[in-house]
N, C-alpha and C positions, 0 to 999 in steps of 0.2 A: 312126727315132729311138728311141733308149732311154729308158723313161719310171724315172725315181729314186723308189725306194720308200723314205721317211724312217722310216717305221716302222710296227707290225705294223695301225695302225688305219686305215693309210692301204693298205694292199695288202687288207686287208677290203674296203674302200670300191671300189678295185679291181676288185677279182675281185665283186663286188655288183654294179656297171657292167653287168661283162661276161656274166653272166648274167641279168640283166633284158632285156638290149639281145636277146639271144637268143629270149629268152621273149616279148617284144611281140609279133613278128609269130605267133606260137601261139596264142594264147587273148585271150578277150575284156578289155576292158579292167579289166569290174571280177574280175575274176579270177584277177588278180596283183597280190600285196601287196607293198611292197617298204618303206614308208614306215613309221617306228616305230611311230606311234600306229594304224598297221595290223596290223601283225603283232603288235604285243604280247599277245593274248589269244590268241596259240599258242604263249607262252612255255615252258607246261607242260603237263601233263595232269593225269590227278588228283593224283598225285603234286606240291603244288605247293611242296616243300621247295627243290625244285631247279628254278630257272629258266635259260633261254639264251635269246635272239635270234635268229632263221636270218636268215641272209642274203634270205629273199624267200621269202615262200607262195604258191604254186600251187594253184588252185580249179578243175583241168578239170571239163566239163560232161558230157564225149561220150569213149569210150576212146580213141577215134581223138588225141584232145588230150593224151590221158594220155599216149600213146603218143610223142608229139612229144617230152613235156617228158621222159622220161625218157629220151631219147634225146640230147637239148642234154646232160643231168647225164653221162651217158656221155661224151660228147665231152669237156667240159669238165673229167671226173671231181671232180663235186660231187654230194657228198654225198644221201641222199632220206631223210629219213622220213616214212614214210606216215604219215596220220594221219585217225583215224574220227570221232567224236565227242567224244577228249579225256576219257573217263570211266573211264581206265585208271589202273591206283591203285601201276603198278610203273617210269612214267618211261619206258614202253615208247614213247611219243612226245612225248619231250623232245627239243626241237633241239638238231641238231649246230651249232655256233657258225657253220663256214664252210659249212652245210648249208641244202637247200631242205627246206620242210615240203610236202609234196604231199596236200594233204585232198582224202577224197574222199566229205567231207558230199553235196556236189550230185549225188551216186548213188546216187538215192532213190527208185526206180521199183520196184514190184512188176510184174516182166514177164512174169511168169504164175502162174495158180494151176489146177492140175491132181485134182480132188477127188475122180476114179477112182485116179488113181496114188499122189493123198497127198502131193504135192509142189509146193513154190512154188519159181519161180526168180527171186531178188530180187537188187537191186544192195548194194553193200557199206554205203551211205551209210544205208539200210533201219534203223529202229528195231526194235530186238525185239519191244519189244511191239505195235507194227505190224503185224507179219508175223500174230497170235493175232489181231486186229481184225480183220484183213482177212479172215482165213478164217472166221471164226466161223460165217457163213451155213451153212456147209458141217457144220458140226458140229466141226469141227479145230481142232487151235489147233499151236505149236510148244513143243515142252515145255522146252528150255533157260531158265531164268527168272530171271537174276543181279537182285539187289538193285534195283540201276539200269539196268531193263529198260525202263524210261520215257522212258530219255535215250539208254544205251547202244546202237550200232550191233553191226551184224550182220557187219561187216568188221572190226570189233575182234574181237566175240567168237569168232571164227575163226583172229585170230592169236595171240588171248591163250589159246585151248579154254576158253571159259568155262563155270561151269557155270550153280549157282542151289540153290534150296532144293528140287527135286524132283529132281535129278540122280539120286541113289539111286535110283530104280527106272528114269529114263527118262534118264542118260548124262549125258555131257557134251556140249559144241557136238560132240564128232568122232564120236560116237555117232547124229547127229540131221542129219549133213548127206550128200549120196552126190556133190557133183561140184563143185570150185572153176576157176574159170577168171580167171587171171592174166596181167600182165606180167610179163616178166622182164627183167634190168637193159637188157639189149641190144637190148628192144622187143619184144621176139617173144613172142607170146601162146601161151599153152598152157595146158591143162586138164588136170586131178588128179580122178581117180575115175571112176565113169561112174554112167547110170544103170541096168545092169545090177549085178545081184549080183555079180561078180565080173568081172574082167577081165584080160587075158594082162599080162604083164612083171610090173616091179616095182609093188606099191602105192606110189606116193607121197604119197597125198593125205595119211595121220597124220605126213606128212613138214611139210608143210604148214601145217597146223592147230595151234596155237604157236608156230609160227616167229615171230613177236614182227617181222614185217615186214623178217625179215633173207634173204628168199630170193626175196619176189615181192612183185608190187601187185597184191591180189586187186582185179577190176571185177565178178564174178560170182558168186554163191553157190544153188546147188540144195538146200533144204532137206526133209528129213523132216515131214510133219506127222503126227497122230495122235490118235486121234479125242476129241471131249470127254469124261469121263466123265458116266455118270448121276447120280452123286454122289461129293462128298466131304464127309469130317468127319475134326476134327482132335482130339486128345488135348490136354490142357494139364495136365501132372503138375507136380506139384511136390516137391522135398526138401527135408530140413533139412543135406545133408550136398553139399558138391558131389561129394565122389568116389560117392557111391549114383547120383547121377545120371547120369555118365560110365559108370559100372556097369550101368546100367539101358542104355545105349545098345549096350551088346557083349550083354549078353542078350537082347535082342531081336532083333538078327539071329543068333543061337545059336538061338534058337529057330525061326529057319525062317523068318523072316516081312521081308518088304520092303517097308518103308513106300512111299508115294507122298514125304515126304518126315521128316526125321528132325532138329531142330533145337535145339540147347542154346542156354540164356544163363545168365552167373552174375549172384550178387546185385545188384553195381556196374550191368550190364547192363540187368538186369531194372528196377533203381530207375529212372536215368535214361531209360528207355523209356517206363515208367509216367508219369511227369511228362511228355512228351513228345506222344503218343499215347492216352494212356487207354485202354490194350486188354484191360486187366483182369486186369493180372499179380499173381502173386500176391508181393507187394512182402518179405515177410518171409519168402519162401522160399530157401534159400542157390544154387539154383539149378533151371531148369524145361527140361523138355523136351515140344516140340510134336510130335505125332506124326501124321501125316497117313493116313489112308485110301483113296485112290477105287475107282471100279469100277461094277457093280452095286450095289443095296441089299442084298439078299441077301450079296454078300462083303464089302461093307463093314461089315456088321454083325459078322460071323462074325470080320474082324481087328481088328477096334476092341473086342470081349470078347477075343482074346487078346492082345492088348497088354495091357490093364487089366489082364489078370492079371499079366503078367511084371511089370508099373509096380509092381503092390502086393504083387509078390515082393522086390522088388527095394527096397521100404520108401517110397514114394511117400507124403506125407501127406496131398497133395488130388490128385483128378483128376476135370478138368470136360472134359466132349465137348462141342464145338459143336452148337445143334440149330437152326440155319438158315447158311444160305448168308451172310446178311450176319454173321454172328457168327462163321464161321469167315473170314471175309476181316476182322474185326475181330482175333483173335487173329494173323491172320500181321501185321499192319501192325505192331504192333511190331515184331515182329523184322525186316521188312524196312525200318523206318526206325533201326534200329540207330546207323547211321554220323552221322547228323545227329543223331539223341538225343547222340550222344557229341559232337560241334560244340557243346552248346547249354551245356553244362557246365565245357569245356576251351577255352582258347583254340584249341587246336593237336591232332590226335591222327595215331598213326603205327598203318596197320594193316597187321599179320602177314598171311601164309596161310597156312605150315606143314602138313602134313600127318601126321598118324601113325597107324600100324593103332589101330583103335579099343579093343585090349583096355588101350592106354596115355594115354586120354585124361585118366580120374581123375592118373596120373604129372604129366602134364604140366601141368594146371591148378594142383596143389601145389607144382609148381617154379616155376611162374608168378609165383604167392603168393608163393616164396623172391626172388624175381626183385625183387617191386616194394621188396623189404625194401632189400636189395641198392642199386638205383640210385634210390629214393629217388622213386619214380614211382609215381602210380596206374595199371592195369591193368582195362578190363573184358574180357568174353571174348565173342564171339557165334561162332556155326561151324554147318558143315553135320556136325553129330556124326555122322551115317551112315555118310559115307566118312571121316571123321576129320580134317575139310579144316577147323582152327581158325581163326578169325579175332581173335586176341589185339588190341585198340584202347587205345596207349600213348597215355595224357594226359601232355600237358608244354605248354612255354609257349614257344612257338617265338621271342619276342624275347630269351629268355635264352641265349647260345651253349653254357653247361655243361648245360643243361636239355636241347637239342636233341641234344648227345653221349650226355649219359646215356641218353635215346632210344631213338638208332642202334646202342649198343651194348646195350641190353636188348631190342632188335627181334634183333638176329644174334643174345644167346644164345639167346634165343627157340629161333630157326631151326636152330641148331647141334644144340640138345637134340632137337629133332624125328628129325636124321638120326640122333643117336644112339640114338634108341627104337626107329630101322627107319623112319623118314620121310622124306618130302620136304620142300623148302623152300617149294618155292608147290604149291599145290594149284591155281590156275584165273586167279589175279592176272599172274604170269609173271613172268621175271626183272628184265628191265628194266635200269636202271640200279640199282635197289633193293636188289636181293638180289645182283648180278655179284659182290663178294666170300665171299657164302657158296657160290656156284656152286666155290669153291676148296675150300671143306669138302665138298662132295656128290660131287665130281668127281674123278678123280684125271688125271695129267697124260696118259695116253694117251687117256684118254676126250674129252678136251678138243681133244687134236689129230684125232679124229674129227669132232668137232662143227665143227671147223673146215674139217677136208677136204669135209664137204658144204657149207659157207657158199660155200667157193672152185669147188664143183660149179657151183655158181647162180649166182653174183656174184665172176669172177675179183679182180675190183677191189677188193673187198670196200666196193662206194657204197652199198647197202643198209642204212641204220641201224646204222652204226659204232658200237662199242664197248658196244654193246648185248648183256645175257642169256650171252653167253661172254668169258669173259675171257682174257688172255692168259699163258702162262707167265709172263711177268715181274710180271705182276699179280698172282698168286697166289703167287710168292717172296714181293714186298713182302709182301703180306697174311699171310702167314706171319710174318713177322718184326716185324711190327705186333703182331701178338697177341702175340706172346712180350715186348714194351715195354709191352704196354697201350695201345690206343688207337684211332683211326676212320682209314679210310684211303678218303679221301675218291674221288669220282669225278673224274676231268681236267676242265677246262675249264667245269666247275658253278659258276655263284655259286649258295650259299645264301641265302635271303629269309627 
């Protein structure tokens, strides 16, 4: 018997049926969501401009179930996106509307720590700052350190390469990890990297590591650890100028020297942190950079006097060194509660991550400035100045719809200007659904159909997180022809909130 579909909310309801019915006999009961007031707090991720509904969330406990449920979505070719802790700020796991969300929070074991070799082997669901807790006995900790290292997992920051405020000397996630072991769409589990220094065929693992969960479901991550230092201390410069500041960030590593970590905020930043925090910013400075040391005593000494000098070559008009442990963890806390200072001021804020070589940082802060003039928006700026990975934070009032355009389109010139300076568009956030139209400015269209030709390597079907971080030719005509009218060209299938 033929069942009649009257319309599109009833072939949802459907094909919803059909894989729950699937999925029961797989996984425990509470480990299938299916019911609204279930699934709705996986509507978004950080990113929560843009919401959707999946059809039903899957919670395996054990690979073996992962293994199952990705294997029903195969069959049934429904949609997957994986999903970590939700603390991803580019949309990279926002539901597909007729798609399953497959979290894999309950993969939270550290299943070993090795403190001759330097390495942990932890599950994806693992918090960052976890992994530095756990080792601590040992003297180790794991040096990737994003913002929301509290919250954020360790299977995100794998598919997003995350970094943090110490990257400059000690990498990003893909610098920090040697082995990932995955699903792939069709079930079959395989492993990226080893624990050897090197190994025969192709590298695939920096294949890996960004894919924004469009090519595998990582269950396994071998990471890097690296030993504590005996000390650190941080710089806390100030200017009266923001480009000396940005100036002072290319001089420093001109001069030879690579911080432990290397970090700007402008005015607007600095203020709202100060009220925020209290970490003793110097509130009348037009902008500050934190300059970190570790090491020994002995070399921390020796590059914390040559910074100070390049700081007050470079026209610094205070500079205060941390001289305890609690007071250097007091100066980073500003900067790492950035993003909520900026919450406490704004209804609503949109943040960049852009990248550009650091001799264009001063450029790009003053277009900035031209920018908020322009669409009528305040702008603060926080960033990892070392590698030149800006974090521009648009204030706007997200219940205004002209508010929220002006936005979107002063987030992409942002982004636009960056490639123009010799930049990227994300530095460590990913593409997501966020930036997919500027991937048409960064990209050109053979480069696309590359990107493409390895998604269809991994995932003939392409059920891996559709519409995700590559966009389509035709995506990229509209988006062209959009700019040329003026205007936002929205993602498919998105309601905005």
């Amino acid at each position: 018997m033929t069942t009649t579909i009257d319309s599109p909310e009833q072939a949802i309801l459907i094909r919803q049926e059909e894989l729950v019915k699937a999925l029961k006999p797989l996984l425990p009961a509470h480990a299938l969501l299916w019911e609204p007031e279930d699934t709705i707090p996986y509507e978004c991720d950080g990113l929560a401009a843009y919401r959707q509904m999946p059809l039903a969330v899957a919670l395996p406990e054990t690979e073996a179930q992962a293994i199952a449920v990705i294997k029903v979505c195969q069959r049934l070719e429904i949609p997957i996106v994986p999903r970590g802790a939700g603390t991803g700020l580019s949309g990279g796991a926002t539901p597909i509307a007729q798609g399953l969300v497959l979290s894999l929070a309950k993969f939270k074991k550290i299943v070993k720590v090795d403190p001759i070799a330097r390495i942990a082997v932890v599950q994806p669901g693992v918090r960052n700052l976890a992994i530095s807790e756990a080792v601590a006995q040992h003297g180790l900790y794991y040096a990737p350190d994003p913002s929301s290292q509290i919250a954020c997992s360790i299977g995100g920051n794998v598919s997003e390469n995350s970094g943090g405020v110490h990257c400059l000397k000690y990498g990003l996630t893909l610098h920090n990890i040697l082995k990932v072991r995955a699903i792939l769409m069709n079930g079959e589990v395989v492993e990226f990297g080893s624990l050897a220094p090197d190994a025969p065929g192709l590298d695939l693992l920096p294949i890996v590591v960004g894919s924004e969960g469009m090519l595998a479901v990582i269950t396994e991550v071998t990471v890097k650890l690296v030993p504590k230092p005996q000390l650190a201390q941080v710089i806390m410069a100030s200017f009266n100028d923001v480009s000396k500041g940005g100036n002072a960030v290319a001089a420093i590593i001109a001069a030879g020297i690579i911080p432990a970590g290397l970090e700007m905020m402008d005015k607007a930043a600095i203020r709202a942190v100060e009220e925020f925090v209290h970490a003793g910013y110097d509130t009348d400075a037009e902008s500050i950079l934190l300059c970190e040391s570790d090491g020994t005593p002995e070399e921390v000494a020796e590059e914390i006097e040559r910074m100070t000098q390049v700081l007050n070559q470079c026209g610094a008009i205070r500079i205060q060194v941390s001289q305890s442990e609690s007071e250097r963890l007091k100066f980073w806390s500003g900067r790492k509660n950035a993003f909520p200072a900026a919450g406490r001021i704004s209804p609503d804020y949109y943040c960049m991550d852009g990248t550009i070589p650091r001799q264009h940082i001063a450029t790009l802060l003053k277009r900035i400035q031209e920018m908020e003039a322009k669409y009528q928006l305040r702008c603060m700026n926080v960033f990892h100045a070392g590698d030149g990975n800006m974090h521009p934070l648009i204030l706007f009032n997200g219940s205004d719809e002209d508010e929220w355009h002006r936005a979107e389109e002063f987030g992409s010139d942002i982004l636009e200007t960056c490639v123009e300076l010799g930049g990227t568009i994300t530095g460590e956030h990913g593409v997501g659904i966020e930036k997919i139209n500027s991937m048409c400015v960064q990209f050109g269209d053979l480069e696309r159909e590359l990107f493409w030709g390895i998604k269809a390597a991994f995932d003939p079907k392409k059920l891996l997180n559709p519409d995700k971080a590559i966009p389509t030719l035709n995506r990229c005509a509209e988006y062209g022809r959009m700019k040329i009218k003026g205007g936002v060209l929205p993602h498919p299938e998105l309601e905005r909130f």
